[in-house]
Every structure is written in C-alpha cells, then in structure tokens.
LOMARMI-788735 format. One record per residue: z, y, x of N, C-alpha, C in turn; residue in one letter. Coordinates in steps of 0.05 Angstrom, whole numbers, plus 5000, padded with zeros to 4 digits. Layout:
<node <Z, Y, X>, <Z, Y, X>, <Z, Y, X>, 'a'> ...
This chain:
<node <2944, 9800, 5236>, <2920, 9792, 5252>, <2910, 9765, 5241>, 'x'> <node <2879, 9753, 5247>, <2873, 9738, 5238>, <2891, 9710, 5252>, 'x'> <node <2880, 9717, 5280>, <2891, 9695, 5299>, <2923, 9693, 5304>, 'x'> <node <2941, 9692, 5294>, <2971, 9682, 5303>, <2969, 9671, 5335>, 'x'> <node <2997, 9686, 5339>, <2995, 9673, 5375>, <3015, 9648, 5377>, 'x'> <node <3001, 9629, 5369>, <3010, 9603, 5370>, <2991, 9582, 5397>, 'x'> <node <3006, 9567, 5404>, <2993, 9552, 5420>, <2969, 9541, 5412>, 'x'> <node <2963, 9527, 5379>, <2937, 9521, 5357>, <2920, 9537, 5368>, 'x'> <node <2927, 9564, 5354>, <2898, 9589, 5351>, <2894, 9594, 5376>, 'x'> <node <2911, 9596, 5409>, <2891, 9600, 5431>, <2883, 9575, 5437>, 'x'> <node <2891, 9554, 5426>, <2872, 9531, 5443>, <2850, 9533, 5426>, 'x'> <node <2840, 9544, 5400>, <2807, 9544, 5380>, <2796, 9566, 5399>, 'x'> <node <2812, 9586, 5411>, <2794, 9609, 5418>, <2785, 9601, 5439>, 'x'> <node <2797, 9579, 5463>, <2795, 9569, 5489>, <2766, 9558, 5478>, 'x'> <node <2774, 9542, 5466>, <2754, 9516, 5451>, <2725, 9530, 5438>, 'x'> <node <2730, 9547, 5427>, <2700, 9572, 5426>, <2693, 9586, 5448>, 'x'> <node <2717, 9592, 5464>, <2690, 9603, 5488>, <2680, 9582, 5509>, 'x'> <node <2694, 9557, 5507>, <2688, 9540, 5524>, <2655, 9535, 5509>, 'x'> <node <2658, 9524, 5487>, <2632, 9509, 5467>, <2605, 9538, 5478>, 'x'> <node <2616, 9563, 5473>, <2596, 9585, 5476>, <2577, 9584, 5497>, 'x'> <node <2602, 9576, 5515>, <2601, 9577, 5555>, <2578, 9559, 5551>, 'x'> <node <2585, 9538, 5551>, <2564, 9499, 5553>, <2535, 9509, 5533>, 'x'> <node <2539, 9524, 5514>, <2519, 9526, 5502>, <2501, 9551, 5511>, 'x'> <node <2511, 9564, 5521>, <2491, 9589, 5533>, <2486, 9570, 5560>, 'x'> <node <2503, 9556, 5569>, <2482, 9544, 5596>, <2457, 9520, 5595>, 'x'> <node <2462, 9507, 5571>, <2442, 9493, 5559>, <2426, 9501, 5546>, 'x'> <node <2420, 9534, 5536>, <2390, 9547, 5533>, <2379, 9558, 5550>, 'x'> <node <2395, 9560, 5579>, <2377, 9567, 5595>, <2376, 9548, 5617>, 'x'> <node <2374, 9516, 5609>, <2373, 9493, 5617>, <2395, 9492, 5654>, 'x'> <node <2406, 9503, 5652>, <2424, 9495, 5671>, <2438, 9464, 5677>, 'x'> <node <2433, 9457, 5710>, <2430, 9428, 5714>, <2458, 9422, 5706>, 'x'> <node <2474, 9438, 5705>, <2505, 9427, 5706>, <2510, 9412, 5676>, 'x'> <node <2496, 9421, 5659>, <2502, 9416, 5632>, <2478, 9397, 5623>, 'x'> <node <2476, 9365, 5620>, <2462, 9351, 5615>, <2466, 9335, 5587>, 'x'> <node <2490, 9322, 5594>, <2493, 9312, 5569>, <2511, 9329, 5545>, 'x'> <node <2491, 9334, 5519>, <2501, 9351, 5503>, <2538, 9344, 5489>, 'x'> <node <2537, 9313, 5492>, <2563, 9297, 5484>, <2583, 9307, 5491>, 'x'> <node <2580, 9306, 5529>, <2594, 9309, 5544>, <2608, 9335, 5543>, 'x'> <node <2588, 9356, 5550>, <2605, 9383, 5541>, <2611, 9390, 5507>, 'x'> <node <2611, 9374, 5488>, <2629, 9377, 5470>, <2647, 9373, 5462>, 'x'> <node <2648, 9350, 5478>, <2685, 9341, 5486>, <2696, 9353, 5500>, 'x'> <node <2686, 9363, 5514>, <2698, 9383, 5538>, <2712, 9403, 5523>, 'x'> <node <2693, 9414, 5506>, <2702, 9440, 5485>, <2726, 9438, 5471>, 'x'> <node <2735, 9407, 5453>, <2745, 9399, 5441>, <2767, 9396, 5453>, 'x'> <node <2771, 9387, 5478>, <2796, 9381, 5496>, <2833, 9396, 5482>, 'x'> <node <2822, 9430, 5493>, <2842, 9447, 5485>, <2856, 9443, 5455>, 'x'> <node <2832, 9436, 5442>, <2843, 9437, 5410>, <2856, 9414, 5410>, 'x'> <node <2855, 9395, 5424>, <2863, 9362, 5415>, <2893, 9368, 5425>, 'x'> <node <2887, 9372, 5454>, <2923, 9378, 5471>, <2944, 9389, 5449>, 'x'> <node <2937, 9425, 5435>, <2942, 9432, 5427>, <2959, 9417, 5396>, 'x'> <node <2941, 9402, 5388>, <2950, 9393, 5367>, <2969, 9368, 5370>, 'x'> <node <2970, 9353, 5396>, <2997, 9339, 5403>, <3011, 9346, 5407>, 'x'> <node <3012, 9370, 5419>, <3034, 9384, 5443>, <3052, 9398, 5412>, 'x'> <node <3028, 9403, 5399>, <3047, 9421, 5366>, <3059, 9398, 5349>, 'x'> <node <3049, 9375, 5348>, <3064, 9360, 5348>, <3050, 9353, 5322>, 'x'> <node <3026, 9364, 5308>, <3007, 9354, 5288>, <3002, 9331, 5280>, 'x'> <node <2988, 9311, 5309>, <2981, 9285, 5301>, <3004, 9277, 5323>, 'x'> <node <3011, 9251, 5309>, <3029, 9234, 5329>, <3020, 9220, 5357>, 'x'> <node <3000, 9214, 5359>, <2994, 9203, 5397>, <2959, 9200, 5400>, 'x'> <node <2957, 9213, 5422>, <2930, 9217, 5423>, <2926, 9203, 5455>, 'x'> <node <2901, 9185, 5458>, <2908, 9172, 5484>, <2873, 9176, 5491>, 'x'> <node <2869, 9185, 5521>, <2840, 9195, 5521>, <2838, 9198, 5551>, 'x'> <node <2820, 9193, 5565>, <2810, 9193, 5587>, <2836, 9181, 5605>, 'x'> <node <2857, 9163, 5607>, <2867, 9152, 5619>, <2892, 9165, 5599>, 'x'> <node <2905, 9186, 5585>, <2928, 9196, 5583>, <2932, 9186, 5558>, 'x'> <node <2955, 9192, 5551>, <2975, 9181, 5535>, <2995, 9198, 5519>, 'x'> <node <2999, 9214, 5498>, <3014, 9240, 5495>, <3027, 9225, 5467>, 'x'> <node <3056, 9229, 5474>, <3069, 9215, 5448>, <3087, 9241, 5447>, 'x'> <node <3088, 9264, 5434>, <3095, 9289, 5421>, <3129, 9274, 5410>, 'x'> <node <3132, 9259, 5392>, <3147, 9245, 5383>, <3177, 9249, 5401>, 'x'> <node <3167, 9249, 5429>, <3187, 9244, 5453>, <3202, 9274, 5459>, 'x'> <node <3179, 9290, 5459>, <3185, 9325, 5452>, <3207, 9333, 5435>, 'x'> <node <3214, 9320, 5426>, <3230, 9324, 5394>, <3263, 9308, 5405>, 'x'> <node <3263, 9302, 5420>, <3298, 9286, 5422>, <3305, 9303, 5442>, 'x'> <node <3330, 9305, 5425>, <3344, 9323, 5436>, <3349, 9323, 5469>, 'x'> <node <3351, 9353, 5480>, <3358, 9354, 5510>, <3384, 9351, 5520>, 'x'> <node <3390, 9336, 5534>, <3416, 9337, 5553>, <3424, 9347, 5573>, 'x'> <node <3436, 9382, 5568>, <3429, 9401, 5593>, <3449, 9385, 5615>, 'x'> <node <3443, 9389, 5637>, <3460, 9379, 5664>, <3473, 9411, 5678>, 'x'> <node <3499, 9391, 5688>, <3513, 9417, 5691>, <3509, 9423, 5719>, 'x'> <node <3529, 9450, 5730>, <3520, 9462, 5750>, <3518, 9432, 5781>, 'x'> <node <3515, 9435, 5802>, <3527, 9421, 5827>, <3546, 9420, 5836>, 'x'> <node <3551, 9399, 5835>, <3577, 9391, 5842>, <3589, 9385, 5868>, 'x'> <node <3570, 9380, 5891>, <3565, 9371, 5911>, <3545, 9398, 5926>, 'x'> <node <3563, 9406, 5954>, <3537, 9417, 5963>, <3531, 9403, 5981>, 'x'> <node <3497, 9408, 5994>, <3485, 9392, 6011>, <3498, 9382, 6045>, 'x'> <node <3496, 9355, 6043>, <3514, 9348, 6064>, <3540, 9341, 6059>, 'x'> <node <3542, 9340, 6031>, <3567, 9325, 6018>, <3601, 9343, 6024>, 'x'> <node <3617, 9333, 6012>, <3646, 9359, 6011>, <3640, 9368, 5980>, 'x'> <node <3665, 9379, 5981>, <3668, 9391, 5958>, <3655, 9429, 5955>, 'x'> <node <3651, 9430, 5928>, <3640, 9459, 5929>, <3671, 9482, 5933>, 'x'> <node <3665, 9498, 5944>, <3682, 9518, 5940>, <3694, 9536, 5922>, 'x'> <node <3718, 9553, 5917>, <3715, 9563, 5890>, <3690, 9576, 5898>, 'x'> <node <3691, 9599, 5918>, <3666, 9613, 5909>, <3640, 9602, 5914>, 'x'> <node <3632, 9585, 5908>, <3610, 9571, 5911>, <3608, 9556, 5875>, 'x'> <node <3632, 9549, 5870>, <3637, 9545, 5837>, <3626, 9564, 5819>, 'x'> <node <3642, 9591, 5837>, <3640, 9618, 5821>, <3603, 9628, 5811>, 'x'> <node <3593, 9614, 5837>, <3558, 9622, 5847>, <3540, 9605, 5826>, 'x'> <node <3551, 9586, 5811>, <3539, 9561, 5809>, <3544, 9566, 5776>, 'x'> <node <3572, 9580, 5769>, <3574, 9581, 5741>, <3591, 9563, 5731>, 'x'> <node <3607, 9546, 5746>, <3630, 9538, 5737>, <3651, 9556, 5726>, 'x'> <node <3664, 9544, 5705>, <3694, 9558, 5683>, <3713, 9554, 5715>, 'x'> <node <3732, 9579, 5697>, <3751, 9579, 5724>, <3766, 9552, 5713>, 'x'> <node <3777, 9550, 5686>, <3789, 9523, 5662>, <3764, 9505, 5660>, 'x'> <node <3775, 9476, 5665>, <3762, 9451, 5669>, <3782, 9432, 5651>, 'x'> <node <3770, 9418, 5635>, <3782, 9405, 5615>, <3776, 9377, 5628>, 'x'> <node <3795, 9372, 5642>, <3791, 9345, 5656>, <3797, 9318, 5635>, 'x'> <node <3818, 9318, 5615>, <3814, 9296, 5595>, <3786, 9292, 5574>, 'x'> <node <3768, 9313, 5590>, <3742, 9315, 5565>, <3727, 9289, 5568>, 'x'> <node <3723, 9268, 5546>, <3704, 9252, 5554>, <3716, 9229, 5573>, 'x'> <node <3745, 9220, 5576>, <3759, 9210, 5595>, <3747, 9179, 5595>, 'x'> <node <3748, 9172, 5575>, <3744, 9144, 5567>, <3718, 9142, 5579>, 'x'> <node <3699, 9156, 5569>, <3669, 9152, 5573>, <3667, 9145, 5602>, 'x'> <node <3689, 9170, 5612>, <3686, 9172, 5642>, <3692, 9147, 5657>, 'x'> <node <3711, 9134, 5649>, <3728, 9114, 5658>, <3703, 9088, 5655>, 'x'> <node <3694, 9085, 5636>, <3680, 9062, 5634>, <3645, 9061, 5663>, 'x'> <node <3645, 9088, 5653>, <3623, 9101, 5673>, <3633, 9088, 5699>, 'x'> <node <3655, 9101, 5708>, <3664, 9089, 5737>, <3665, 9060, 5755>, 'x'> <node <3681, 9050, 5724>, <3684, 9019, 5726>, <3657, 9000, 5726>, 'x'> <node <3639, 9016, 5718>, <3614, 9003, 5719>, <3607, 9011, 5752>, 'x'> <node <3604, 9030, 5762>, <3597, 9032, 5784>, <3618, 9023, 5810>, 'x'> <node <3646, 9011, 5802>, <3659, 8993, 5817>, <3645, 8966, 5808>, 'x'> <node <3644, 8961, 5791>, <3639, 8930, 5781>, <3612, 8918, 5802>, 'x'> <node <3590, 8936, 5803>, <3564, 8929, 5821>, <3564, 8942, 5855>, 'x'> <node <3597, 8960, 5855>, <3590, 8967, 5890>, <3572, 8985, 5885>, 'x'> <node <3557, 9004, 5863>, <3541, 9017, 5869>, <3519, 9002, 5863>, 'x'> <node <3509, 8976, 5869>, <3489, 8962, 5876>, <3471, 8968, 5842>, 'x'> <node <3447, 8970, 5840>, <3429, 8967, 5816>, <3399, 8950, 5824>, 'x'> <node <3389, 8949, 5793>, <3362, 8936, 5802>, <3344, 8961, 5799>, 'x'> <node <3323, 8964, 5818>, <3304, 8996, 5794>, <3280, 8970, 5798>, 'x'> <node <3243, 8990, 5791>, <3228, 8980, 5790>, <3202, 8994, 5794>, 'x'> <node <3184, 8993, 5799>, <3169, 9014, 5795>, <3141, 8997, 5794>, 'x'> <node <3118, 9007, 5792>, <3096, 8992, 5766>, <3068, 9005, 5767>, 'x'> <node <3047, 8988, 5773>, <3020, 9001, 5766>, <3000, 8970, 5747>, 'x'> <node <2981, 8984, 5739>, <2962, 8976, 5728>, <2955, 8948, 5749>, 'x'> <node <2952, 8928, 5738>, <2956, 8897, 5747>, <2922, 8897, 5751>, 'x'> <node <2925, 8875, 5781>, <2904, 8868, 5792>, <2894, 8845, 5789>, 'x'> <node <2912, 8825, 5776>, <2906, 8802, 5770>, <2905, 8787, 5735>, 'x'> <node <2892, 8770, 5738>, <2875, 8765, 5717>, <2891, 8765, 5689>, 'x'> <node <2889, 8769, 5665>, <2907, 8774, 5648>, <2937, 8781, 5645>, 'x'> <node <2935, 8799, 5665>, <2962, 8808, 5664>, <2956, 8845, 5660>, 'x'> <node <2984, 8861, 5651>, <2973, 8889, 5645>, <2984, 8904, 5672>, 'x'> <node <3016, 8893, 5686>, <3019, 8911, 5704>, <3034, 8890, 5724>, 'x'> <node <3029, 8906, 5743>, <3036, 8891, 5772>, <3072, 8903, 5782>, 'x'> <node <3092, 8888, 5781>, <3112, 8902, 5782>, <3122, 8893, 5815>, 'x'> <node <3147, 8912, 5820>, <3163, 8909, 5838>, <3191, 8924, 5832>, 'x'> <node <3199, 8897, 5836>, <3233, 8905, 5825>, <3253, 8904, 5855>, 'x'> <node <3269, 8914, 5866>, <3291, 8917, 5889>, <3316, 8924, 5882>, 'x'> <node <3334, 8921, 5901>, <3361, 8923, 5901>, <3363, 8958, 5909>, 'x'> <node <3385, 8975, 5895>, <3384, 9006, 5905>, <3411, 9009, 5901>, 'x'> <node <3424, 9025, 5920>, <3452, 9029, 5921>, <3455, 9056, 5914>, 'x'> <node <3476, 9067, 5891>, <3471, 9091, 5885>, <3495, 9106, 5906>, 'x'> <node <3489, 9124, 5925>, <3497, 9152, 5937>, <3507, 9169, 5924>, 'x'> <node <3535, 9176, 5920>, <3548, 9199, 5910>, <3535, 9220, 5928>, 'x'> <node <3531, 9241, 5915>, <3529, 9268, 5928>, <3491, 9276, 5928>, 'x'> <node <3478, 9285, 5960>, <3459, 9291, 5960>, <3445, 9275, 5969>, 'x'> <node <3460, 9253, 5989>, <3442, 9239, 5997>, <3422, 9218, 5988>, 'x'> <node <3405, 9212, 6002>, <3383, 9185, 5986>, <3399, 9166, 5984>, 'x'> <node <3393, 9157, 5958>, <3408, 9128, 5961>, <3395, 9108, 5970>, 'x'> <node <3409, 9088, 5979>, <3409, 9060, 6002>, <3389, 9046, 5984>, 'x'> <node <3368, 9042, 6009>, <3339, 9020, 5992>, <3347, 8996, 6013>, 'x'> <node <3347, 8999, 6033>, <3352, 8986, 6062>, <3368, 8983, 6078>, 'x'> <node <3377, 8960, 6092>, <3398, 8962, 6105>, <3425, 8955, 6097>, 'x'> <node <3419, 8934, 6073>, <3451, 8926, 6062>, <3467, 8906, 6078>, 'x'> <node <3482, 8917, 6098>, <3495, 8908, 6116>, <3518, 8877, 6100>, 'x'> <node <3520, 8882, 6079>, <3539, 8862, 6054>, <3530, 8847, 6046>, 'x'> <node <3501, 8847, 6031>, <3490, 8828, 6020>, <3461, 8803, 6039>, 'x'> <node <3470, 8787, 6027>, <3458, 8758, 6041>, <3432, 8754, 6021>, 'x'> <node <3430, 8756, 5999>, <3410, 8752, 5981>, <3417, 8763, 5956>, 'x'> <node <3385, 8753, 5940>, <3389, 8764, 5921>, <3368, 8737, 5898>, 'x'> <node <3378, 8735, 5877>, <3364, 8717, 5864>, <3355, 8732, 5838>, 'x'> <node <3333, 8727, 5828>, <3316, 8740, 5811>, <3307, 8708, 5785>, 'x'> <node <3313, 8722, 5759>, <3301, 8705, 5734>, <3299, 8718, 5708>, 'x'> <node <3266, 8708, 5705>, <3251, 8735, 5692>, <3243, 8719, 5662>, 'x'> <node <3256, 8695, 5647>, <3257, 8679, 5638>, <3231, 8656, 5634>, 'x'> <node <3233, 8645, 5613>, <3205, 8629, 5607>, <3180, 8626, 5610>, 'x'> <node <3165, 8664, 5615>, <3152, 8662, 5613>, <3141, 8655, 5647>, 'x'> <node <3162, 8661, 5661>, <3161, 8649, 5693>, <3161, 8620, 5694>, 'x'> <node <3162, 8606, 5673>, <3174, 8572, 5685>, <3207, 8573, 5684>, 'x'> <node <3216, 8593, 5672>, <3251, 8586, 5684>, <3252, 8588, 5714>, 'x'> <node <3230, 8597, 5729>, <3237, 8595, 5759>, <3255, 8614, 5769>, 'x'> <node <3272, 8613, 5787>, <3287, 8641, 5800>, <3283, 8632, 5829>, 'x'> <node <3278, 8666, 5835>, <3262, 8680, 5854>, <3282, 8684, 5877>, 'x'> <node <3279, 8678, 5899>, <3304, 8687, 5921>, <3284, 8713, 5941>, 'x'> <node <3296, 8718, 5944>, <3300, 8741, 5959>, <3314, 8745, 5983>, 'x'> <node <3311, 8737, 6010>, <3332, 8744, 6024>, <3334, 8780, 6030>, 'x'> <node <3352, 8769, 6056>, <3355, 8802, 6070>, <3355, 8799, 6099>, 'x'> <node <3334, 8814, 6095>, <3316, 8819, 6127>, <3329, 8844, 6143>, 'x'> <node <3335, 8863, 6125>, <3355, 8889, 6134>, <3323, 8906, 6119>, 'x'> <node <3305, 8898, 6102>, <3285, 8922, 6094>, <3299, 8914, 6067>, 'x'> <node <3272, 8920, 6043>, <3274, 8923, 6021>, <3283, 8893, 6009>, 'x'> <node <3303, 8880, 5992>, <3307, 8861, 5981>, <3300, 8859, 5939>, 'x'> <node <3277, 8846, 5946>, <3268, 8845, 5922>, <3241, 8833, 5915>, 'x'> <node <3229, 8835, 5897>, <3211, 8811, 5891>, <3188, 8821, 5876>, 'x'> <node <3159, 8820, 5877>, <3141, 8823, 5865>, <3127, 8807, 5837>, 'x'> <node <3112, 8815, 5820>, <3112, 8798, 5806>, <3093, 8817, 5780>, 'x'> <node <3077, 8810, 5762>, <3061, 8809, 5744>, <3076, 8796, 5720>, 'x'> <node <3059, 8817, 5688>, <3068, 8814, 5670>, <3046, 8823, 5648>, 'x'> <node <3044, 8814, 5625>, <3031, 8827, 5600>, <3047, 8840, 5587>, 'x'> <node <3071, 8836, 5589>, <3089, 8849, 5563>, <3103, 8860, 5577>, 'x'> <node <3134, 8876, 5575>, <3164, 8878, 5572>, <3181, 8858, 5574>, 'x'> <node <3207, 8854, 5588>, <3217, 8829, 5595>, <3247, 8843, 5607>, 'x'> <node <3267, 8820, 5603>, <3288, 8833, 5621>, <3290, 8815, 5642>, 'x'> <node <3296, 8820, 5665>, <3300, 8809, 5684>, <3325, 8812, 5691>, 'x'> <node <3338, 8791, 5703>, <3369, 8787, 5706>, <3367, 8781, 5736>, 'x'> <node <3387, 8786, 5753>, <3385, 8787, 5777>, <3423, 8782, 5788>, 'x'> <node <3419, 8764, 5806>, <3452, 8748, 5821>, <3450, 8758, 5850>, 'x'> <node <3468, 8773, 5856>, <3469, 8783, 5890>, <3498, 8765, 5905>, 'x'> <node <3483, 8754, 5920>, <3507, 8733, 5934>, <3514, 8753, 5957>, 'x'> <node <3528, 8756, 5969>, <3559, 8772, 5987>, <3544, 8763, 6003>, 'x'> <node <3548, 8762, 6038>, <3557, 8750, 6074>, <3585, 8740, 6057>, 'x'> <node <3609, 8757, 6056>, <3625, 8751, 6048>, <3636, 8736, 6032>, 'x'> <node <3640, 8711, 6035>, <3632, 8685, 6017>, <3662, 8685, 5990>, 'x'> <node <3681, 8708, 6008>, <3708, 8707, 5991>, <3700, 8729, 5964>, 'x'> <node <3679, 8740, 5969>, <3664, 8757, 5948>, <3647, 8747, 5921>, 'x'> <node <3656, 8751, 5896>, <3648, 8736, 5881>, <3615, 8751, 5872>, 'x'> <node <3598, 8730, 5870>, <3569, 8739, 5867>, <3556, 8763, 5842>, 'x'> <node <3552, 8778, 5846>, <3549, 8802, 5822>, <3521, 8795, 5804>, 'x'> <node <3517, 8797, 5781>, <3504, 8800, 5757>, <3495, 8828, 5748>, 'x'> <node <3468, 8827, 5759>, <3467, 8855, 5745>, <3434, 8848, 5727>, 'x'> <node <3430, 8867, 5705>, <3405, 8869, 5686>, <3384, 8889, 5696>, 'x'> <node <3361, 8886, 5686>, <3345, 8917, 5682>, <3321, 8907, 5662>, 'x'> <node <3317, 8919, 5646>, <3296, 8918, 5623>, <3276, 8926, 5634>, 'x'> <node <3255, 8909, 5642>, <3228, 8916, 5652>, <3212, 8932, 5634>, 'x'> <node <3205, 8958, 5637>, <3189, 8976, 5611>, <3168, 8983, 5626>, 'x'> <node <3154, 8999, 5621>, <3134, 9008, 5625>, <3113, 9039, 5615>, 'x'> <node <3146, 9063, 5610>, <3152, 9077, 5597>, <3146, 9103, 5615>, 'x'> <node <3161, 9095, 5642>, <3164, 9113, 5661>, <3130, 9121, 5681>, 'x'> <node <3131, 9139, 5688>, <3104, 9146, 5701>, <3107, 9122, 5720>, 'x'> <node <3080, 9117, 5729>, <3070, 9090, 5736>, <3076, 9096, 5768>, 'x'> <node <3068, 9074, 5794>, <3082, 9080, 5817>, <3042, 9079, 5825>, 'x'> <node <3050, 9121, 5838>, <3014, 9115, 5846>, <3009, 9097, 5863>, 'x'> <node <2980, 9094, 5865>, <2968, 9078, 5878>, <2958, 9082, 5913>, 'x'> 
C-alpha cells in the first residue's frame, strides 16, 4: 500500500482532510473560517504531533505545550503487583494469588538497596519537602512556587499534609539569591511551608525543629525543578 499504518501517514491523511475540510468551507465563504493562516495551522497540527510523538524532531513547543519525545525513550520501570489492600493489612495468599504474585519471593533481592531505602525513611520520620508551581505573577520572575512539609503513609492512605502533632517549625533557605535569608514557618496544625518566586532552578534546604526538644532537628533537601506538570490554576 501506498500509505503504511504508521502514526506519520494517518496524521498526513488527518492533515489532508482537515486542509480539504477548511478549504471547501472557505469557497463557499463560511463565517467559521476567516483567517486563511489560522486554518492552516490547524491542518498542520496532526502532522507536527505526529512527528514528535515519532520522535523525528526533538521538541516542538506551540500554543502553550511543550513535547520533549526524548523523555519517551528512557526506559520504563514496571511497578509491581499491591501490596497493601485498601484500608491497610496485609494481602492474603489468595488475594496475592488475584494480583499475580510468585508463590517464591526472593526476599535477599536488592537487600542493600532496600536497607538504605528504609533508613532514609527512618532518618526523616517519613517527613519530606514536595512543591508544586505555576507560571509567576510577579515581576521578573518565571514561576511562583510553594514548597511544604509531607509525611509519607505506608499503604493506601493519603499522606499527612496537616496536622503534625511533632513538629514545632520548620526553617526554609533557598540560598543567595534570597539574601541568605531563612524562612520560618511555624505550625498552626494546617499546611507548614513557605511561598516564594523564582527565575531559575534552585535547591532549597529545609531544618524541622521537634516540640520535643530531646529530638535532634532534621535536614532535609528538594531540588526545585520545574519539570513536573504545573499546579493548575
């Protein structure tokens, strides 16, 4: 056949009947179709997607979007079955059996990895920084951030935004380009964390002081990016 059934050749065929469509409604002057520009980009659309998504040209950025194909290409990290059913407990065998668990579990697999994994999540109590991010409202800056304290929940439940019955504060320093200033934060019993604007990427380092004063104060990081879908508006 001429056309191969590739994602390419139906987005040209989309892309010709679209161009056909706009152009048979612009000889019989139809109000919808005014500017000739306009519906030729329109036409063009399919073919452009097409040729990121195939991975042709490397990043195409257009009407607000952003397509880096590049990202398509690293490798997947399948996740395994559940481990946890809802409402927390352990799964059952036959609930293992349902789910596609081996009856043989190679529990030394990965031990070390595992161990360090753990110790990290004793070392902070669970406790992390996250962040989330839109397009900045103030004057030369690109995004408007908000960074908080989040406690990660084994199992199904949400994890803890609010309500950290343990911690007294939290201090925030986002380096130089702040002044060297650090940010306090108390705890009200809502969200503990801090707002703030940026042009670039930055890491922010963050000190959580205890109630418990015999508790030594924790250090934790997060690399402010701007990678992840943005927090709507």
């Amino acid at each position: 056949m001429f056309i191969k059934n590739t994602p390419l050749s139906w987005a040209c065929v989309v892309s010709t009947a679209l161009l056909i469509f706009f152009s048979t409604l612009q000889i019989f002057g139809s109000p919808i179709v005014q500017l000739p520009v306009q519906w030729l980009w329109i036409s063009m659309m399919p073919i452009l997607l097409a040729l990121v998504v195939g991975g042709y040209i490397g990043k195409f950025k257009g009407a607000g979007l952003e397509f880096e194909p590049g990202m398509r290409l690293l490798p997947y990290a399948q996740p395994g079955p559940i481990t946890t059913p809802p409402g927390g407990g352990d799964l059952s065998a036959a609930m293992l059996e349902k789910v596609g668990v081996r009856d043989s579990v190679e529990p030394e697999l990965n031990v070390d990895w595992q161990k360090q994994r753990e110790a990290e999540y004793a070392r902070t109590g669970g406790l992390f920084i996250v962040h989330v991010y839109r397009r900045s409202t103030q004057p030369n800056q690109l995004y408007d951030i908000t960074l908080f304290l989040m406690r990660h929940v084994h199992g199904t439940a949400p994890n803890q935004k609010t309500g950290f019955d343990d911690v007294e504060k939290a201090e925030f320093y986002f380096g130089p380009s702040w002044h060297g200033e650090v940010f306090v934060a108390h705890n009200d019993g809502e969200y503990i964390g801090v707002r703030t604007s940026a042009w670039g990427t930055f890491l922010a380092t963050c000190r959580v002081t205890f109630k418990n004063s015999a508790k030594t104060p924790l250090t934790l990081h997060r690399y402010i990016d701007f990678e992840m879908a943005p927090e709507k508006a």
